[in-house]
C-alpha positions as CSV (number, residue, x, y, z in Angstrom):
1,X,157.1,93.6,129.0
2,X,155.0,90.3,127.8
3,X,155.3,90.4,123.8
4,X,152.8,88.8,121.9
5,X,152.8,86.4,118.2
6,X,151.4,89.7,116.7
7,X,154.7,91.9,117.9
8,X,157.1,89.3,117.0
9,X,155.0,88.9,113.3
10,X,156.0,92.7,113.4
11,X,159.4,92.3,114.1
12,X,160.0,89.9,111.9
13,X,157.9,91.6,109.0
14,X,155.9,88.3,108.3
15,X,152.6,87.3,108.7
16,X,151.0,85.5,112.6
17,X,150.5,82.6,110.4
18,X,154.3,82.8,109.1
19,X,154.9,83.1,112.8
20,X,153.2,80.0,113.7
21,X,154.5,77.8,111.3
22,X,157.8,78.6,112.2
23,X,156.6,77.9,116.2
24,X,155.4,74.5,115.7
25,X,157.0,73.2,112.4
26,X,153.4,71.9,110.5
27,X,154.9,73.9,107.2
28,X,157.3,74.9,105.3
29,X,158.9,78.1,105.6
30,X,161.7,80.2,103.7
31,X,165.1,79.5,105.2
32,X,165.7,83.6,105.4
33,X,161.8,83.8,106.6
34,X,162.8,81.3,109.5
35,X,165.7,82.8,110.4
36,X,163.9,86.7,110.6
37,X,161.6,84.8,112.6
38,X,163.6,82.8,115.3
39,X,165.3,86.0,115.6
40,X,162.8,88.1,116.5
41,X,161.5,85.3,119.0
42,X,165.0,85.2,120.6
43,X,165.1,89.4,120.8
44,X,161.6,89.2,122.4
45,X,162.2,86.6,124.6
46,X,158.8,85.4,123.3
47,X,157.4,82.4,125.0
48,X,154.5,80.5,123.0
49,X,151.3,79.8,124.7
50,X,151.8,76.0,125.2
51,X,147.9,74.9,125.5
52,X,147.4,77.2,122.0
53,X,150.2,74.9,120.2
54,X,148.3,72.2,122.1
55,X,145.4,73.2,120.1
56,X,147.3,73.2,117.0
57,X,149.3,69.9,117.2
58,X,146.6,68.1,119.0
59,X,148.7,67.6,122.0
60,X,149.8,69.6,124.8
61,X,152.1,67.1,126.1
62,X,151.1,67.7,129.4
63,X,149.6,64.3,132.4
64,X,147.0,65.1,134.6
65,X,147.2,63.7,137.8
66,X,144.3,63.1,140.9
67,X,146.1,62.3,144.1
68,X,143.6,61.6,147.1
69,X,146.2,63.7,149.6
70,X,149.7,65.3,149.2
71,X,150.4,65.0,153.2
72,X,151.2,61.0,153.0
73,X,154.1,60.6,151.8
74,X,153.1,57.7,150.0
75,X,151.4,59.7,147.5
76,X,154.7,62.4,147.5
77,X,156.7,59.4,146.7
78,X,155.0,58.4,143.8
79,X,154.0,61.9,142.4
80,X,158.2,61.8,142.4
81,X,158.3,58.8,140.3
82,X,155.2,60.3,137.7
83,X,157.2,63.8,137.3
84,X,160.8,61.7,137.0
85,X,159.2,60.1,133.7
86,X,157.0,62.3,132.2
87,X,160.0,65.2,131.9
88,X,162.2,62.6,130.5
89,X,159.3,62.2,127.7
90,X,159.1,66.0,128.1
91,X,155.5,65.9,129.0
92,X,154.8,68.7,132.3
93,X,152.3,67.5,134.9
94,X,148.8,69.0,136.7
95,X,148.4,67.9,140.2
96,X,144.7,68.1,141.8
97,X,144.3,66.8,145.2
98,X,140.9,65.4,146.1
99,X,141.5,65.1,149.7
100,X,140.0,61.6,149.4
101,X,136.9,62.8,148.5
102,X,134.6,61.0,145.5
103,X,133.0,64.6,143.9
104,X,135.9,66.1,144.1
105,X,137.8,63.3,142.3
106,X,135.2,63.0,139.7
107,X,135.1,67.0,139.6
108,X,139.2,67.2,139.1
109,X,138.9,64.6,136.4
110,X,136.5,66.6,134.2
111,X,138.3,69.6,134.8
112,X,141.4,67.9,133.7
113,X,139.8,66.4,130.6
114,X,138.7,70.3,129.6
115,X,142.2,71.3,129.7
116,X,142.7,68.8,127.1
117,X,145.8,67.2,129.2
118,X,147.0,64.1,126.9
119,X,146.2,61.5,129.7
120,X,145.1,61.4,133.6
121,X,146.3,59.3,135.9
122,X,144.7,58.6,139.3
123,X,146.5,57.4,142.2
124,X,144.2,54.9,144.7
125,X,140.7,56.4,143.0
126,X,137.6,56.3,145.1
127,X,135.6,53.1,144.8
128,X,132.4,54.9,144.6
129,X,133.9,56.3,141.4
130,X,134.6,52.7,140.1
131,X,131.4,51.7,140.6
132,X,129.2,53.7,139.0
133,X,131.4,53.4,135.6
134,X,132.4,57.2,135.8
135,X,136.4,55.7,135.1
136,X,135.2,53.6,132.3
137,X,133.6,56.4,130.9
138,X,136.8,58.7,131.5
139,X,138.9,56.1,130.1
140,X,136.9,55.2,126.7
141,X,137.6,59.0,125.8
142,X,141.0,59.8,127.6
143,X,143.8,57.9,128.0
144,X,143.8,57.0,131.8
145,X,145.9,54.7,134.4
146,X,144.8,54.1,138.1
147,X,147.8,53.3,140.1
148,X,146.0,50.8,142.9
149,X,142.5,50.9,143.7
150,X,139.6,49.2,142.6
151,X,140.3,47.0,139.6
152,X,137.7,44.4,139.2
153,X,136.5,43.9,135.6
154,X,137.1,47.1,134.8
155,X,137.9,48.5,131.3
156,X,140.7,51.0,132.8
157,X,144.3,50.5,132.7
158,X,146.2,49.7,136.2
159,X,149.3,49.9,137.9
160,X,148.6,47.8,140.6
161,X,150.7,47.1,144.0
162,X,151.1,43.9,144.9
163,X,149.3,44.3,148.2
164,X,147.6,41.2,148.8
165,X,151.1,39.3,148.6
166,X,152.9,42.2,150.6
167,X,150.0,41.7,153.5
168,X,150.2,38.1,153.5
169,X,154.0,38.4,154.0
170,X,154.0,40.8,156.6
171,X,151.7,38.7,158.7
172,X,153.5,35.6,158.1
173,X,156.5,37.5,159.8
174,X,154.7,38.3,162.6
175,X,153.7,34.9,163.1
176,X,157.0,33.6,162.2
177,X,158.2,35.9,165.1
178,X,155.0,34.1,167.6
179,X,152.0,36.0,167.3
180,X,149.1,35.2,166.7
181,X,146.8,37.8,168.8
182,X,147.1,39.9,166.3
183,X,145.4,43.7,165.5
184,X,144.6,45.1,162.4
185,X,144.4,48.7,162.0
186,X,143.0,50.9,159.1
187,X,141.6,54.0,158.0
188,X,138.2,54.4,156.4
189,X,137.0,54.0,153.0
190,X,139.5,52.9,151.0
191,X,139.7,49.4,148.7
192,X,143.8,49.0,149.4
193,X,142.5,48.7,152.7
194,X,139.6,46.1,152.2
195,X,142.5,44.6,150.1
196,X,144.3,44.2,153.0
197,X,141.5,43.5,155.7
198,X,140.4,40.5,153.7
199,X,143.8,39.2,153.7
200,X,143.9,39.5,157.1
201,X,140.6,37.8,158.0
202,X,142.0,34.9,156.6
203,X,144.7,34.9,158.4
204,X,142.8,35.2,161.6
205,X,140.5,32.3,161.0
206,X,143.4,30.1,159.6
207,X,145.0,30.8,163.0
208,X,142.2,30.1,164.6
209,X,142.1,33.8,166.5
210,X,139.2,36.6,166.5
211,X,140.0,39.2,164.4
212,X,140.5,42.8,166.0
213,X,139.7,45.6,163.7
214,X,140.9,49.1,164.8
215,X,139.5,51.8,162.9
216,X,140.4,55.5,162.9
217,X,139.4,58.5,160.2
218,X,141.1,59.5,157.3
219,X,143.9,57.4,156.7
220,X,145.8,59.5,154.5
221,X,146.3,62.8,156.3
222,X,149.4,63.3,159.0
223,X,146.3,63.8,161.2
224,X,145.8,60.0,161.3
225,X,149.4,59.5,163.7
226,X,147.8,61.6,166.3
227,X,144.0,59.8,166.0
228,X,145.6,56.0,166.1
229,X,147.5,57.4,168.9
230,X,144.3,58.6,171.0
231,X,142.6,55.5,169.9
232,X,145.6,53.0,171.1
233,X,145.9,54.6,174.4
234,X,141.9,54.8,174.7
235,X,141.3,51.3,174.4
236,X,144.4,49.9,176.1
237,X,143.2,47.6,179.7
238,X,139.5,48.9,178.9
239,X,138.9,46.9,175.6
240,X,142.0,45.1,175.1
241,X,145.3,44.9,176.7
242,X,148.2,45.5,174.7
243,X,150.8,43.7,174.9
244,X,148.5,40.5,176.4
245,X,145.3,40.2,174.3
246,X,146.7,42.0,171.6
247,X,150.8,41.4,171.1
248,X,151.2,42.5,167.8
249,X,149.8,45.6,165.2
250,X,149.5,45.1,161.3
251,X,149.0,48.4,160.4
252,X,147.5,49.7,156.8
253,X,150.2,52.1,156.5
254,X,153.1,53.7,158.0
255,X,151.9,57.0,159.4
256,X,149.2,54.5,161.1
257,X,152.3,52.4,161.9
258,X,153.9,55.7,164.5
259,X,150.5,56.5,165.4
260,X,150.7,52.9,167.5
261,X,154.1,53.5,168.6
262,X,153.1,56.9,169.7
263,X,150.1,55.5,171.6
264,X,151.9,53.2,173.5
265,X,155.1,55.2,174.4
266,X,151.8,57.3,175.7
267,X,150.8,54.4,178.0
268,X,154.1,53.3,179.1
269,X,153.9,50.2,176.9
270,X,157.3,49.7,174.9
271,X,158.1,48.7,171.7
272,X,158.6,46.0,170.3
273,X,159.3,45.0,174.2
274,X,155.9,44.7,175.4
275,X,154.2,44.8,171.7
276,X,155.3,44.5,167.8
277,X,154.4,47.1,164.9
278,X,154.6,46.4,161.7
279,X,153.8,49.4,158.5
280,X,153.3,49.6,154.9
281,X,154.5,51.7,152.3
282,X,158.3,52.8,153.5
283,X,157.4,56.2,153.5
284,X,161.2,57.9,154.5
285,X,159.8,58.7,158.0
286,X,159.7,54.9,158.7
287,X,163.2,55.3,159.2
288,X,163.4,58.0,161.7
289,X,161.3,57.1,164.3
290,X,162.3,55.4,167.4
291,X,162.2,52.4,167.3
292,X,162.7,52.2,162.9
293,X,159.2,50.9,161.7
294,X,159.6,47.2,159.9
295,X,157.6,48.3,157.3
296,X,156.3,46.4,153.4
297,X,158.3,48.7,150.6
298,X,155.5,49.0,148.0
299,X,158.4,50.9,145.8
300,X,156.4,54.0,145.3
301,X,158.3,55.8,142.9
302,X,158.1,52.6,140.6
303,X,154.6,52.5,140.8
304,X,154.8,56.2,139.6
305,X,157.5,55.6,136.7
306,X,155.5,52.7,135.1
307,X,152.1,54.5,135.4
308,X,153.3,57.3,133.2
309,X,155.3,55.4,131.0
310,X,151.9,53.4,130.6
311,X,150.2,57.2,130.6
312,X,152.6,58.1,127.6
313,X,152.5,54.5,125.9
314,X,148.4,55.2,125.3
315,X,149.0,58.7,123.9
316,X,151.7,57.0,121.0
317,X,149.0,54.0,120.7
318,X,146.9,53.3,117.6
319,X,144.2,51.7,119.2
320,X,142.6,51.9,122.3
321,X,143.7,48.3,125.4
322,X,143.4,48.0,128.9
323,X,146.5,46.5,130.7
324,X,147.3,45.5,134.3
325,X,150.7,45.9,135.5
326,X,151.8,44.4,138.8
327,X,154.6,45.7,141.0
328,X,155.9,43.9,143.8
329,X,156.2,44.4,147.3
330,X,159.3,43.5,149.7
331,X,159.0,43.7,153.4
332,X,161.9,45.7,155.4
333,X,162.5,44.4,158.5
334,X,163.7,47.2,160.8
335,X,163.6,47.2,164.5
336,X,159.6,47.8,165.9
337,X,158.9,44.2,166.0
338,X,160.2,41.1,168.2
339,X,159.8,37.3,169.2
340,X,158.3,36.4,171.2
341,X,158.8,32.6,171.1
């Protein structure tokens, strides 16, 4: 049986208000009133309604989170890191999952705000969202962080990855390594991956080489590995030659990353023999493939710990700021990429 406030007010011969008081400590109460009370609570096994003693202490010490996908582990990884440090600040968490889609996210957000969570935080939001000043908005009433994304001139806190640096590194290994036919392969509308395609470019034209842009669907599902697969094997001796015109893939992420792999184990091209692969992210399954993906570690469940420690920070703070916070990058070098000088 669920008891209510009213059976343990019964039980305890006291008022609901006595009741309440005693829950959530905003008066004083009786030392033998306190103690009827806490033990009728105890015999009941009574649970208090955490969003009403939200109501009541004007917190309900629960984060709000938007994730664009829970199937990349990227975004797994740092949901890990969110939930680490919000339950040692006892604060639960809400997860919505947008599925990379810009009504959804703004949908989730509002829904979140009318559950009177104590902040939001949004892991790579959509750029159309940016734009139009809908975070702004969010963040002038809310306290909000955007872990990556868009980040511009924007009044909105950030956890930001150091992606630009961890692009230019991995390319500069490959290079290092001799290539310089290099392909660069993303998903769609995303701004970590503009981030990263602009990096690239410049790479390209300081090397004097075309750039070769590879695009497949969503880039966050697990249904990417098996679309840059099709796509790799599709275009390979009718629009490029791997392992000739194209000796090396930079690839946006890692599930991207085994897609390549998988497309040319499909083709009977081997690498990092005929061709070199390099990742991003370090999702755990980066590990496990054959060959190991060398792969930029965008430590993912740092990027979660200091968002909600920023999350929690604007709860405690007097007066509204906007911050940026940069984590950096380190590139893992594993085993899917080879000299070729």
């Amino acid at each position: 049986m669920k008891y209510t406030i009213g059976d343990v007010a019964r039980e305890a011969g006291v008022s609901i208000t006595t009741v309440s008081r005693v829950i959530n400590g905003n008066y004083p109460v009786k030392a033998e009133t306190k103690r009827k009370v806490e033990a009728a609570i105890k015999k009941m096994n009574y649970e208090p309604n955490p969003l009403a003693q939200g109501l009541i202490r004007n917190k309900t010490f629960y984060l709000g989170v938007v994730v664009p996908g829970i199937t990349n582990m990227f975004f797994t990884e740092v949901l890990h890191g969110i939930e680490k440090l919000a339950k040692a600040y006892g604060y639960g968490v809400f997860i919505n999952d947008s599925e990379g889609d810009a009504a959804a996210e703004r949908n989730n957000i509002k829904k979140l705000v009318g559950r009177l969570v104590d902040a939001i935080i949004v892991i790579d939001p959509q750029t159309e969202n940016m734009l139009s000043g809908f975070f702004e908005e969010v963040s002038a009433q809310t306290p909000l962080v955007c872990i990556n994304g868009y980040s511009k001139d924007m009044n909105v806190n950030f956890v930001l990855s150091n992606e630009e640096k961890g692009t230019k590194e991995a390319l500069e290994y490959l290079i290092g390594l001799g290539h310089s036919r290099i392909a660069f392969v993303r998903g769609g509308n995303s701004y970590s991956y503009d981030i990263k395609e602009a990096v690239y470019r410049q790479c390209m034209e300081d090397l004097g080489e075309r750039s070769i842009i590879l695009s497949t669907r969503d880039g966050n599902s697990t249904d990417v590995v098996d679309n840059v697969a099709e796509h790799i094997a599709s275009i390979h001796k009718k629009e490029y030659e791997i392992g000739v015109d194209i000796t090396a893939f930079f690839c946006c992420n890692d599930l991207m990353a085994i897609g390549v792999v998988n497309g040319c184990s499909a083709g009977g091209i081997e690498v990092p023999d005929s061709v070199s692969v390099i990742g991003f992210d370090n999702i755990v399954i980066s590990q496990m493939t054959r060959p190991k993906i060398t792969t930029v570690d965008q430590n993912m469940r740092a990027l979660g710990e200091q968002a909600a420690k920023e999350a929690i920070g604007l709860i405690e703070a007097s007066e509204l700021k906007y911050e940026r916070v940069i984590i950096d990058t380190k590139l893992i070098v594993r085993e899917s990429c080879k000299s070729i000088i």
